[in-house]
N, C-alpha and C positions, 0 to 999 in steps of 0.2 A: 693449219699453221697460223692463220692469220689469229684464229680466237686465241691459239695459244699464247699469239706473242704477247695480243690485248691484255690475256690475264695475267702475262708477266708485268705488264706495264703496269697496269692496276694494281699488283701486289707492291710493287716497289713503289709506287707513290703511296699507298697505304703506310708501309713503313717507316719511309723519309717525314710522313707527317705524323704517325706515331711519334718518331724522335724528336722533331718538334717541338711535338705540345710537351714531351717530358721535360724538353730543356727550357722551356717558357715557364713550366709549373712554377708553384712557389710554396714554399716549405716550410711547415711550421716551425720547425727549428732549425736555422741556419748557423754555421763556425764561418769562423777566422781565425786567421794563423799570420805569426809573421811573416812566417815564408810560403806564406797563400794566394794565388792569383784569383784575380777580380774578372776572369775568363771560364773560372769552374763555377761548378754547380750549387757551392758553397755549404757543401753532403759533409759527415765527418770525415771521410776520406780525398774530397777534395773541398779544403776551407778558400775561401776566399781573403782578399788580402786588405782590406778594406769595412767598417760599417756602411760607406755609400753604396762600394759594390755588392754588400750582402741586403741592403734595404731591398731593392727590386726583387729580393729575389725568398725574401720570406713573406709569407702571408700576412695576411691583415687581423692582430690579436698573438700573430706569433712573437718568437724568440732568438735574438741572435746571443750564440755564447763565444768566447775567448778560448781556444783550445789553448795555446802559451802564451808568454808575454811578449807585447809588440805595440806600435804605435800604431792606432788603425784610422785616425785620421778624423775630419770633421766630418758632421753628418747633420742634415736636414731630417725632419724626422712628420711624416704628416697624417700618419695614420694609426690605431694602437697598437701598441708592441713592448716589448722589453729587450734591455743593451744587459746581460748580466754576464761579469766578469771577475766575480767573487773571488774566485782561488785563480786569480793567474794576473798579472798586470798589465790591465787594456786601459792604455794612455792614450788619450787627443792632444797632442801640442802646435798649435796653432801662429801665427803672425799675423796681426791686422784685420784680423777676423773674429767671429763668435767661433766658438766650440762644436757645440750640441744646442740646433734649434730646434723646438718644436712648436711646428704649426697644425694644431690637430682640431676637427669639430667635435666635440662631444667624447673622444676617444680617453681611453687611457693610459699611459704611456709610464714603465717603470725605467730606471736608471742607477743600479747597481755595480757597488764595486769599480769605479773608474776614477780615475788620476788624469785629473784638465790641467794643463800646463799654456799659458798664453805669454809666458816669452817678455812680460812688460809690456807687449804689445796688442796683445789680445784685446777684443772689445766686452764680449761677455763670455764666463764660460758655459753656461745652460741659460739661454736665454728661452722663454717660455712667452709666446703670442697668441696662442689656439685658447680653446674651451675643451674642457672637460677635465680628467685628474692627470697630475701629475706626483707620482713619485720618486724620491732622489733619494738612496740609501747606502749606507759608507762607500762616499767620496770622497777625493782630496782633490783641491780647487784651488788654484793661486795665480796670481804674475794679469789678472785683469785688468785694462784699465776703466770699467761699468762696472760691472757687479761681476764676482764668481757665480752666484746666480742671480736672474734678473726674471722675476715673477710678473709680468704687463700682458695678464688676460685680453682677448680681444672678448670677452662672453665667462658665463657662468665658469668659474674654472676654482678648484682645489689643488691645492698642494700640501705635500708630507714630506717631510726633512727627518734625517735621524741619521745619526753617527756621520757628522761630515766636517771636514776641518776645509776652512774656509781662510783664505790668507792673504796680503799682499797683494791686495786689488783694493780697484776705486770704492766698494761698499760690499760688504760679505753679502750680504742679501737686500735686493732693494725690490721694491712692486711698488708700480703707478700703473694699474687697469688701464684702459685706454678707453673703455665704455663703462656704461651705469650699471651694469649687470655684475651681481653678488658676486663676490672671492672669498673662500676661506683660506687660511695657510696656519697649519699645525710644525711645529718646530720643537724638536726633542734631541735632548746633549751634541751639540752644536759646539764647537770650538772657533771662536770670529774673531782675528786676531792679525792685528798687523796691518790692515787696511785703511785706506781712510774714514771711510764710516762702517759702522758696525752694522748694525740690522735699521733697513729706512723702508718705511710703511708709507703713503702717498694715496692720496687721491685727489684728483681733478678734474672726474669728469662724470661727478656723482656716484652713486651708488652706495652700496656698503662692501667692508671689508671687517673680516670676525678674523681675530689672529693669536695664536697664545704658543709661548715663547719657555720651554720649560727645562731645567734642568741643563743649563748652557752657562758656557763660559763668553766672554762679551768683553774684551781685554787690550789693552795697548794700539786702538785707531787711533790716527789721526787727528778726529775731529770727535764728532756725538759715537757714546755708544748705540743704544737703540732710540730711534725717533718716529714718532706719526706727527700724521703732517696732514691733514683733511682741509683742503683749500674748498672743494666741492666735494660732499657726499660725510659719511657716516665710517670712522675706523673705532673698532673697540678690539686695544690688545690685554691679553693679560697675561703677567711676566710672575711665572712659578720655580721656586727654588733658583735661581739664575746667581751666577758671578757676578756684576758687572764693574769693571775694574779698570783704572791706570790708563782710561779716553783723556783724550786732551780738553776735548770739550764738556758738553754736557754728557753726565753716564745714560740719564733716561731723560727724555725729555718730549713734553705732551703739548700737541700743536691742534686745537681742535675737535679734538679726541677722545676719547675714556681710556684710559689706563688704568689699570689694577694689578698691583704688585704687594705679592706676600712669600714671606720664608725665604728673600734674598739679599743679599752681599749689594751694595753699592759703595765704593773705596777708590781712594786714591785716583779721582776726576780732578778735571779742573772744574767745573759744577757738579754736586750731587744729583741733582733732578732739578726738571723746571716744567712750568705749565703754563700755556696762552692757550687763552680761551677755549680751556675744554675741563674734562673733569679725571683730576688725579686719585682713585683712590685707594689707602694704604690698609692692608689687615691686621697693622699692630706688630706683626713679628720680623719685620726686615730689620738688618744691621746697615743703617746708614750712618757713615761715619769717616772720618781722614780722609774726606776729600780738600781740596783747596778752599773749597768755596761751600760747607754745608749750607749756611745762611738758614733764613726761616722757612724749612722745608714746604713749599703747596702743597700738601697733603691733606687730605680728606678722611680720618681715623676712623673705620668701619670695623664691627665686633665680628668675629669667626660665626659664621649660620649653624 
């Protein structure tokens, strides 16, 4: 009797820690649902109700998706993963806060299909402090008061932008690295529109940053549409087929820098371009023109390779 009872024991703690470890596991692809609790497994059949509450609980390199539309909240983000919410509407709206950070070493971290909404109050909506890639792919981003995204590498890190409307915040896209360690930042059909500054490139604290800005619109800020700005260190943008249009201040303007802009629109600024102390130069086929202020364009006229 007694072995028997032992082996009942021993089976039922066996199971209890079977269950366990299954509900500790963590799963390559995890949902959310609006009417999902942050108490499930975060399985198709039980989504959870939250991105915080499904982070813990997808693996490292996995995927969280949106089963419908809902508001799933802010989320830290520290390890590679993807947020994709392509077909359904996964909003963050936020108060007084960032959106979506990520603090990653070397990881890579995708960010698809999402609507960051910060209220006017918002600090950043994707602020970005880690190393390694980051990709952001049709989003819509507004109401910040920093950046709708805010690109400040702690370490080697990349970023890729494409199809994102960026609005009504303190700068559509802004990046100052916080170390000497390389950045690059690839940016394709871009809509930057409404904010105070348009796209602001920065460095301070050495290094280099490579960045090229293509096939974008760049329209009605505030202030500068796109600026680099190299206090310390090495920025080389180069601005392809792009709008840039109807800034209050300067459209383009090169602050220690290299800039190279060909095949684009620069109108209706209160300055056309401007350059201190760096090298602006032009491939002959932009339409500079009907801004306030063209004046004697700083261009540097280089023939097509």
């Amino acid at each position: 009797m007694k072995l028997k009872a032992l082996a009942c024991a021993v089976g039922a703690a066996l199971a209890l820690a079977l269950q366990v470890g299954a509900a500790n596991a963590q799963a390559s692809r995890t949902w959310v649902s609006g009417v999902g609790d942050d108490a499930n497994p975060c399985s198709r059949t039980a989504p959870c109700k939250t991105f915080a509450g499904a982070i813990s609980k997808t693996a490292t390199d996995g995927e969280i998706n949106c089963l419908d539309p809902g508001g799933y909240g802010a989320v830290t983000i520290t390890k590679g993963m993807t947020i994709n919410c392509e077909n359904t509407l996964g909003s963050v709206l936020v108060s007084g806060t960032n959106g979506i950070i990520v603090n990653t070493v070397g990881a890579i971290v995708t960010l698809k299909g999402l609507e960051l909404e910060g209220l006017n109050t918002g600090i950043n909506g994707i602020q970005y402090i880690g190393s390694g890639i980051l990709h952001v792919h049709k989003v819509q981003i507004r109401k910040f008061t920093q950046g709708a995204i805010n690109f400040s590498p702690n370490g080697a890190a990349e970023m890729y932008v494409s199809e994102a409307y960026l609005t009504d915040s303190g700068t559509g896209i802004v990046s100052t690295p916080s170390t000497s360690s390389a950045a690059t930042m690839t940016m394709h059909n871009l809509r930057v529109e409404n904010n105070t500054n348009g796209v602001t490139i920065g460095r301070t604290a050495g290094g280099t940053t490579k960045a090229a800005l293509t096939e974008s619109v760049v329209s009605g800020n505030g202030n500068n549409g796109v600026t680099t700005s190299a206090t310390s260190g090495t920025i080389t943008l180069m601005l392809q087929t792009d709008v840039i249009s109807s800034n209050g201040g300067i459209g383009v303007s090169n602050n220690n820098g290299t800039t190279k802009i060909g095949n684009s629109v620069v109108t209706g600024n209160g300055t056309a371009v401007a350059n201190t102390g760096g090298t602006f130069l032009s491939y002959k086929n932009n339409q500079i023109d009907d801004n306030t202020a063209n004046g004697a364009l700083p261009l540097t006229q280089v023939p097509f390779n």
